[in-house]
N, C-alpha and C positions, 0 to 999 in steps of 0.2 A: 567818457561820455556823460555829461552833465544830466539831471533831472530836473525837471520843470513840471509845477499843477498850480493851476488857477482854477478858483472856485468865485462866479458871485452867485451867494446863497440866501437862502431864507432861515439859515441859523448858523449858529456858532462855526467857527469854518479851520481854528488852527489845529485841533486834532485828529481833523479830516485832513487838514495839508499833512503834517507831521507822517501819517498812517501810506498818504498817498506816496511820500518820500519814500519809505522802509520799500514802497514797492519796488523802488529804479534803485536800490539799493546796490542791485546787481550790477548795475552799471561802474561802479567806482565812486570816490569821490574820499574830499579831504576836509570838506568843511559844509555848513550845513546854514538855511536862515530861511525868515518865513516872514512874511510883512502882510498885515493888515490894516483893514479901516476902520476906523471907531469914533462916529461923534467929532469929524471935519481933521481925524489926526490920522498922518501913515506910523502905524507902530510897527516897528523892525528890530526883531531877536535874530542875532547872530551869534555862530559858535564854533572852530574850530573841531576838527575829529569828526569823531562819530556822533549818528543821529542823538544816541543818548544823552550826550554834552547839550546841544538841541534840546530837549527835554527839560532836563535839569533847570536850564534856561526859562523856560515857559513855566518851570514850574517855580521859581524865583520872581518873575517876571509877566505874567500871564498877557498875553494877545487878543483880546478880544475883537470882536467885530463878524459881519455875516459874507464879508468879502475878504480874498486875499488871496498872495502867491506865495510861491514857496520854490527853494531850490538846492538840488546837491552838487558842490563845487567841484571841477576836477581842473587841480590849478593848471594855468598856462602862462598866463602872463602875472604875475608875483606871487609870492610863496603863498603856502595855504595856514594863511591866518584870522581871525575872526574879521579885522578890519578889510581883508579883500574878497569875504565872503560876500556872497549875495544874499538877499537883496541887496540894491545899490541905491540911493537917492538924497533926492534934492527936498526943499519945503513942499514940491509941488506934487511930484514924480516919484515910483518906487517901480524898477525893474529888475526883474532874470533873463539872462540870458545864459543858452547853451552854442557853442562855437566860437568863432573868435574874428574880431576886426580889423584886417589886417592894416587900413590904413589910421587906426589907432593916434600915433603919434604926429600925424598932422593936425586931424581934431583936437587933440589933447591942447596942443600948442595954439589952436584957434581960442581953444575957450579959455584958455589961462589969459592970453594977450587981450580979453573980453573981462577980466577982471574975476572968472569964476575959479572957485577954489574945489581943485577934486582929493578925498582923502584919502582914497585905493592905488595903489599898483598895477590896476587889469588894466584891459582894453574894454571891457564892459561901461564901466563906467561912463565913460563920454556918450554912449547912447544917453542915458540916462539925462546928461546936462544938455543934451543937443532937444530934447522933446523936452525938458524942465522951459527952459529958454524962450522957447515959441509959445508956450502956454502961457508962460509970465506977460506975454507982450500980447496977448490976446489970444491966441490962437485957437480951436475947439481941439480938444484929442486927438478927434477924428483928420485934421489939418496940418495936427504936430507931425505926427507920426508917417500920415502921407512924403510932407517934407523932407525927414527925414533920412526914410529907409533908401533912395534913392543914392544918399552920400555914402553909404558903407559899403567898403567892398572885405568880402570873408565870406564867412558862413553865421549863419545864423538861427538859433528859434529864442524868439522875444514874448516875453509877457508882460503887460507895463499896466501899474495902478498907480489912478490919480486922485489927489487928494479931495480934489471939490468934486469931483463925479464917482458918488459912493457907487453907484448904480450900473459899472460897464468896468472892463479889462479891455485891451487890447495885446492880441498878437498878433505872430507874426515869423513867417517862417523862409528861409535862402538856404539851401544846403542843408541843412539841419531839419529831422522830423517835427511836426507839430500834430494832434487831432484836438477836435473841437468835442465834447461831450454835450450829449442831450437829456434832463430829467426836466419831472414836474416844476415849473418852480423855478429852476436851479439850470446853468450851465456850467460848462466847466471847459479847462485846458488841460493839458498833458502833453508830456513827452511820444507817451505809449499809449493805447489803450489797456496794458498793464495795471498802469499807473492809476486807470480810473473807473478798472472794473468792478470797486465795491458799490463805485457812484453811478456807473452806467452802463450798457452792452450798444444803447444807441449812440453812433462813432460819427465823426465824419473827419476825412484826411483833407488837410489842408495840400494842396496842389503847389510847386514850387514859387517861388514869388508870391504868394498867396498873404492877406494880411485879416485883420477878422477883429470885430466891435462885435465883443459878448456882451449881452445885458440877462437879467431870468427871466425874461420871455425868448429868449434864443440868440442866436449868432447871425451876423450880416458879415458877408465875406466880398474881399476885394480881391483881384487877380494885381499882378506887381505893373499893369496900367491904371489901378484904381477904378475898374471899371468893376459891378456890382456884379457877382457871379454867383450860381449854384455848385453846390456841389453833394456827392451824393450822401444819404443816412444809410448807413448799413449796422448790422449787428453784428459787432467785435467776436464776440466768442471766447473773449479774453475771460480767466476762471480766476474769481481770490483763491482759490483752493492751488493754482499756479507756482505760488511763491510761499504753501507752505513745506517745508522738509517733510514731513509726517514722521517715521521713527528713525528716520537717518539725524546722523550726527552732522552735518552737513548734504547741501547740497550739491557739490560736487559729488559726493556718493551717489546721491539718490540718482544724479543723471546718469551715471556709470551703470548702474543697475536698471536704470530704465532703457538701455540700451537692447535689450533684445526686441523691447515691445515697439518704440517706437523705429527700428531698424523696421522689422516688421510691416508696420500702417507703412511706411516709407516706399518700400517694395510693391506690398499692396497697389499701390497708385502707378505702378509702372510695370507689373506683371501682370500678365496672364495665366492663371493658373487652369484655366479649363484646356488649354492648347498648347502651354510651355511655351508664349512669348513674349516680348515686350513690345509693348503699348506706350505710348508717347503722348503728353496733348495734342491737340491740333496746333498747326502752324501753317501761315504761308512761304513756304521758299520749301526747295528740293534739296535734303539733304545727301542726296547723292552726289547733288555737284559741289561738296563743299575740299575744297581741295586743300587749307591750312586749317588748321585749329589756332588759337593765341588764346591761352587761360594766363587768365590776370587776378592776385588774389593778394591775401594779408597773410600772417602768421600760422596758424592751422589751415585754415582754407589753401592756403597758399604749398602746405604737403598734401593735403586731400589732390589737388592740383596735380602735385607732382607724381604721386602715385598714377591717375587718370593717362598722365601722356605715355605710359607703358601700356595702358588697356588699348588707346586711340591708337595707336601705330603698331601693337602686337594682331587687335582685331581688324580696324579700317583702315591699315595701311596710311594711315594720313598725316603727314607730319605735324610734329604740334613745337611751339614755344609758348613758355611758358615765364613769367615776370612778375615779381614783387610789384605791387601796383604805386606804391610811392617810389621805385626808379621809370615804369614803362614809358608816361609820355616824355619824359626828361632825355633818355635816348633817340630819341626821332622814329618810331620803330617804320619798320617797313610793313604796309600792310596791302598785303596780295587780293585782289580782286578776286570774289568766290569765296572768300576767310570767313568762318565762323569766331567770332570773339567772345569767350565762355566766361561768366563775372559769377565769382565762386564769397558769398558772404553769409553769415549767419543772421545779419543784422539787415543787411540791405539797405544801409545807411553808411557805412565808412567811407569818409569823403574820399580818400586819393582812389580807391577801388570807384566809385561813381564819378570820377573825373575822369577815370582812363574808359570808364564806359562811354562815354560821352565823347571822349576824343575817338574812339572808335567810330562811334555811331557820324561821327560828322565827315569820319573817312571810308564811309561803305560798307562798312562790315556788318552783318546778320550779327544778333545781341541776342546771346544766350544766357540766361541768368539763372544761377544754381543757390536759393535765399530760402530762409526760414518763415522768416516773415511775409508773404505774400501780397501786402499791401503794403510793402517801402516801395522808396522811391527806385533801387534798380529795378524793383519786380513790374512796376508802371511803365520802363522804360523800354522793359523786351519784349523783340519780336519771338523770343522763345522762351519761355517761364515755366522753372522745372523748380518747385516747389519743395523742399524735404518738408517732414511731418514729426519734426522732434518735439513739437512741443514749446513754449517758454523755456528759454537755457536761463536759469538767474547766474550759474559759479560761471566766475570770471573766465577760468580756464576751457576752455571749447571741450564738450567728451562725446555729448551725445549728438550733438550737431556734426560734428567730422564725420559720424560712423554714419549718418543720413547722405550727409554729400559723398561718402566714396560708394553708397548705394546709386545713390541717382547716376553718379558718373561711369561706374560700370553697367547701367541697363541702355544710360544715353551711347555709350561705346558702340557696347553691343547692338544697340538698335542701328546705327550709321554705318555697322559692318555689313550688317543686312540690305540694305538700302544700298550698298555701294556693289552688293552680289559678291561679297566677299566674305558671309558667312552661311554657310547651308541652313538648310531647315533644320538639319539633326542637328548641326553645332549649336544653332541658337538653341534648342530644346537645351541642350546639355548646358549652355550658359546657362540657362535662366533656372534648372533645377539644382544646380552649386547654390545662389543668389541666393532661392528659397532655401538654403541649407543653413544660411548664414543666422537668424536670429537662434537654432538651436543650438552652434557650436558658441555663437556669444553666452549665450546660459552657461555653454559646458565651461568655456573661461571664467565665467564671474566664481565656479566653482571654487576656484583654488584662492581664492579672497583670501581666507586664515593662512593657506601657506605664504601670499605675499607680504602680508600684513606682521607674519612672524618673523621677517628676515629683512624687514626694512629697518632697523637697529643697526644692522649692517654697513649700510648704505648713508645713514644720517649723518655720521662725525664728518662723513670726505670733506675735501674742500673743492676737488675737482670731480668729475665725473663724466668718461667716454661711454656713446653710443654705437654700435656698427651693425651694420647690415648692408646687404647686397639685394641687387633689384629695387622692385618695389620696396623691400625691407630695409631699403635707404632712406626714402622719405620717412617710414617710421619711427628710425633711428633717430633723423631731425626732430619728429614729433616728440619721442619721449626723451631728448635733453630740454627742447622747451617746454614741456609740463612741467618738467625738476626744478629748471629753471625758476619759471612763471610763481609756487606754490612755495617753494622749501628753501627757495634764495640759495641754493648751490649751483656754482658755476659747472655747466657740461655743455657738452659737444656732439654733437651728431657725424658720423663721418659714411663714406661708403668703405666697408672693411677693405676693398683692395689697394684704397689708400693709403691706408695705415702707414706705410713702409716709404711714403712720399711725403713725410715729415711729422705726423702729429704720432708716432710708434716715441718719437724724444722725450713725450712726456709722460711716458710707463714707468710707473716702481708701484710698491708694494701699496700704496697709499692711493693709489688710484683706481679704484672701481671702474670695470667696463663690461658694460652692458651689452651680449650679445643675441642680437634677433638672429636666428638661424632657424627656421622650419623645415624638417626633412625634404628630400627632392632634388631637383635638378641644381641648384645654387647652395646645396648642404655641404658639401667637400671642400668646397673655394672660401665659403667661408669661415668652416672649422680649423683652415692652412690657416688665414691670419687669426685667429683666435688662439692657438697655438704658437704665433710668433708673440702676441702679445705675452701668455704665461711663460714663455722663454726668458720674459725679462724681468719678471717679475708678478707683472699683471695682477689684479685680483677678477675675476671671470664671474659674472654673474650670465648663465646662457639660458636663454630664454627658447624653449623649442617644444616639440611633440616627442612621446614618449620613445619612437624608436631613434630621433635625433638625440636624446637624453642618456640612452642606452648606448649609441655610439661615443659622444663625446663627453659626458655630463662627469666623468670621476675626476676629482681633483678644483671643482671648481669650487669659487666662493657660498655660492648657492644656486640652486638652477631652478627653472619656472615652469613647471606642465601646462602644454596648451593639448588642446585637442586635435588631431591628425586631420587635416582640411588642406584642401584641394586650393592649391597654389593663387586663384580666383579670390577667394574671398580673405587669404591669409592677410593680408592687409585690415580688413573690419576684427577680425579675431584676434589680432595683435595688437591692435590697439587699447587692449582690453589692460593686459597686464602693466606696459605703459605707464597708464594711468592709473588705474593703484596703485604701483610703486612710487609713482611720485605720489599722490594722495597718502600714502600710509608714512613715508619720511617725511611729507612735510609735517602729519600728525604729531611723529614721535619728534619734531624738531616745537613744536609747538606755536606754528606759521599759519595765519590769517588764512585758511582755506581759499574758503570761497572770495573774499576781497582783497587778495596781494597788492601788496605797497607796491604804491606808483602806476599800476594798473588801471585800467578801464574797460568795460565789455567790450564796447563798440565806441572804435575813434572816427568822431565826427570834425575832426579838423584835421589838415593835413602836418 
């Protein structure tokens, strides 16, 4: 997910873009560039890597001027190198954009057969020639770009400075987030309001189609009819203090550790602790009569997901499916009149997860959204808006965002069970004081930190590495081979241990780490049996469990993980705990980009 900030200012403006960059840092990216205006010229510093190379650059080469944008690349269409960096421009024209154009190479081939020379690889670029073009032959900014935005089809957010109009940006946003910022003086663009909370708290979101002539007396915003529209100021909330670590070594830590607190405020918004129940926003439509679930989701979201359809059918009897959002509309799905469609995002921007909300929406279904963000665009789009409260996630890897949405989706459970008269008053009390139980046994997990963090030396050399668990303790298994994955570049797996023996048990010897989630209780036997077929063959056993699961099965293993003895309910938020430091503390001792993994992005906003 690309970053974008345009500033036109009343002073120096490239070490405010540079600053505003380090913000959406979190986002990924592979290359870095920052174009300004100075005295009738576009000057544009571009650099491979990291922001610092960026730097180096400016500092070789300095930027001057009180206008400019800026942007962090996350390649798609050609490698990531300084020449396909953005910015991107013509004598006339200097633009960023974040998403992608899909009909690219018809344009390309328009403007080449027009005699125009492009010297990138993207699909960016031709925006760029297609508004250079119109302006050279007359046209006002305001006219180019009208023009323009009409012909591309993809996703998009655009920022575009022109050479003879020191005095105004243009964006412009399809698919892809945009806000407009408001100071003295001074406007600005951005990705996030992240991005531009050192510059402002006064926000405004650009609406889909929306397109927007900044100038430092303020913003004039178009709708994707070109017709002159308001839209609202509010106050972001967004904190610089957001994006700093403070004494963590990273930020992937520091979220991991902020996980009791904000689990916590999370709950808070959907308990009732005077009376032991859950409380829900307001919505119109009866949850009672909702007779399917369909959770559609990404990566992490997408086991938070999977975990949830064991609480929806355990408590409200209701059946659920659940789908990876870049297969769901591609299969044709079937969707049952009375379906709740539940859209599970941290970002509330990932295009194929707001495509299949959108195919939902246009086929009936009640749009339930489970987002971090409460002002993207899935959050805008639901008739049911279930907020977590983690905070800004900057590390790429999801930690404390998962452990919010398996919050909201076991109170939203529990609450549908109620409502359907299929959980008593006592039962719900008893859900909802586990729930409350949950940010103290995440404390009692972060306890054993030194003991995970001293046995991931262990775990670093593999080359492969299996996950297993049963139940719910199956999507977690999925969870923590993609964290390992995601952070420390070793290949693993996630399986459901009663698989084992159904083909992936062939890839056992002595060299293979396997990771066993097992918490005491009703599913403790079944899967200590394959945990014991694996060390039959060799296995090396890392078991992960409560003290008196540890006391049963724990001799003979690799090394084993103390959690805290918790009620089958919340073992999923408490498990996820160890997860994630093991993979955070191997990928340390492997000495792997935490929080920015190669090839990575936060949040994909194209499909």
């Amino acid at each position: 997910m690309c970053g974008i900030i345009g500033i036109v200012g009343k002073e120096p403006v490239a070490d405010r873009l540079v600053d505003g960059l380090r913000r959406m840092e979190y986002r990924g990216y592979d290359s870095a560039g920052v174009c300004t205006l100075d005295d009738g010229a576009l000057i544009r510093r571009r650099a491979e890597g990291k922001l610092n190379n960026l730097v180096a650059e400016l500092v070789q080469q300095p930027a001057p001027g009180e206008i400019g944008i800026a942007h962090t690349r996350w390649a798609t269409h050609g490698a990531p190198t300084a020449q396909n960096a953005h910015p991107h421009a013509t004598e006339q024209v200097a633009l960023v954009h974040n998403g992608i154009i899909e009909n690219y190479k018809e344009l390309r081939a328009e403007l080449r057969d027009a005699g125009r020379t492009l010297e990138s690889d993207t699909d960016s670029e031709v925006v760029a020639h297609l508004v250079s073009r119109l302006v050279e032959e007359g046209s006002t900014p305001q006219d180019a770009v009208a023009s323009v935005l009409p012909r591309l089809r993809g996703a998009f957010a655009l920022a575009i400075a022109f050479r003879d109009h020191p005095d105004l940006l243009i964006g412009a946003r399809r698919g892809s987030p945009l806000v407009v910022g408001f100071a003295d003086g001074e406007t600005y663009i951005g990705s996030d309001a992240l991005a531009l909370a050192p510059l402002t708290q006064q926000i405004s979101y650009l609406e889909e189609g929306d397109w927007v002539v900044v100038t430092r007396d303020g913003a004039t915003i178009f709708d994707a009819e070109n017709a002159q529209v308001e839209r609202e100021i509010t106050t972001s909330g967004a904190s610089a203090a957001a994006v700093e670590k403070g004494n963590y070594r990273h930020f992937m830590q520091k979220e991991i550790f902020e996980q009791p607190t904000v689990v916590a405020q999370t709950l808070g918004s959907y308990l009732r602790q005077s009376d032991n129940s859950v409380a829900l926003p307001q919505f119109d439509f009866d949850l009672s009569q909702i007779r399917r679930v369909t959770i559609v989701a990404c990566g992490t979201s997408f086991y938070a997901g999977m975990v949830a359809k064991y609480w929806f059918e355990q408590f409200a009897r209701v059946p659920v499916d659940i789908d990876v959002a870049s297969e769901f509309r591609y299969r044709d799905p079937v969707l049952e009149e009375s379906g709740l469609a539940l859209f599970i995002s941290q970002s509330g921007e990932t295009a194929d997860t707001l495509a299949a909300l959108r195919h939902c929406k246009e086929n009936g279904q009640t749009i339930g959204v489970i987002v971090n963000v409460p002002t993207s665009s899935m959050a805008r789009e639901a008739d049911l808006l279930l907020p977590t409260h983690a905070g800004p996630e900057i590390g790429v890897a999801s930690t404390k965002a998962f452990a919010c949405q398996l919050a909201v989706l076991a109170a939203l459970a529990a609450h549908m069970a109620v409502k359907k008269g299929l959980m008593s008053r006592d039962e719900e009390q008893e859900v909802v004081r586990h729930l409350l139980e949950a940010p103290a046994c995440l404390n009692a997990a972060l306890d054993h930190d030194d003991d995970i963090a001293s046995m991931a030396h262990l775990i670093a050399p593999a080359r492969d590495v299996l996950y297993l668990g049963r139940g719910p303790d199956y999507p977690m298994a999925l969870e923590g081979a993609l964290k390992l994955k995601e952070i420390s570049y070793i290949h693993a797996e996630g399986y459901a241990s009663g698989e084992m023996k159904h083909g992936p048990i062939a890839l056992i010897d002595d060299k293979v780490p396997v990771i066993v989630l097992a918490p005491s209780g009703p599913l403790f036997e079944k899967t200590v049996s394959n945990m014991e077929e694996v060390r039959a063959r060799g296995g090396q056993v890392v078991l992960i469990s409560d003290a008196d699961g540890l006391e049963q099965a724990g001799e003979g293993c690799l090394a084993t993980i103390e959690m805290p003895k918790v009620h089958p309910l919340i073992a999923p938020l408490v498990y996820a705990v160890p997860v994630q430091l093991l993979a955070y503390h191997v990928a340390c001792v492997k000495g792997t980009d935490v929080d920015q993994p190669r090839n990575l992005a936060k949040s994909v906003t194209v499909e």
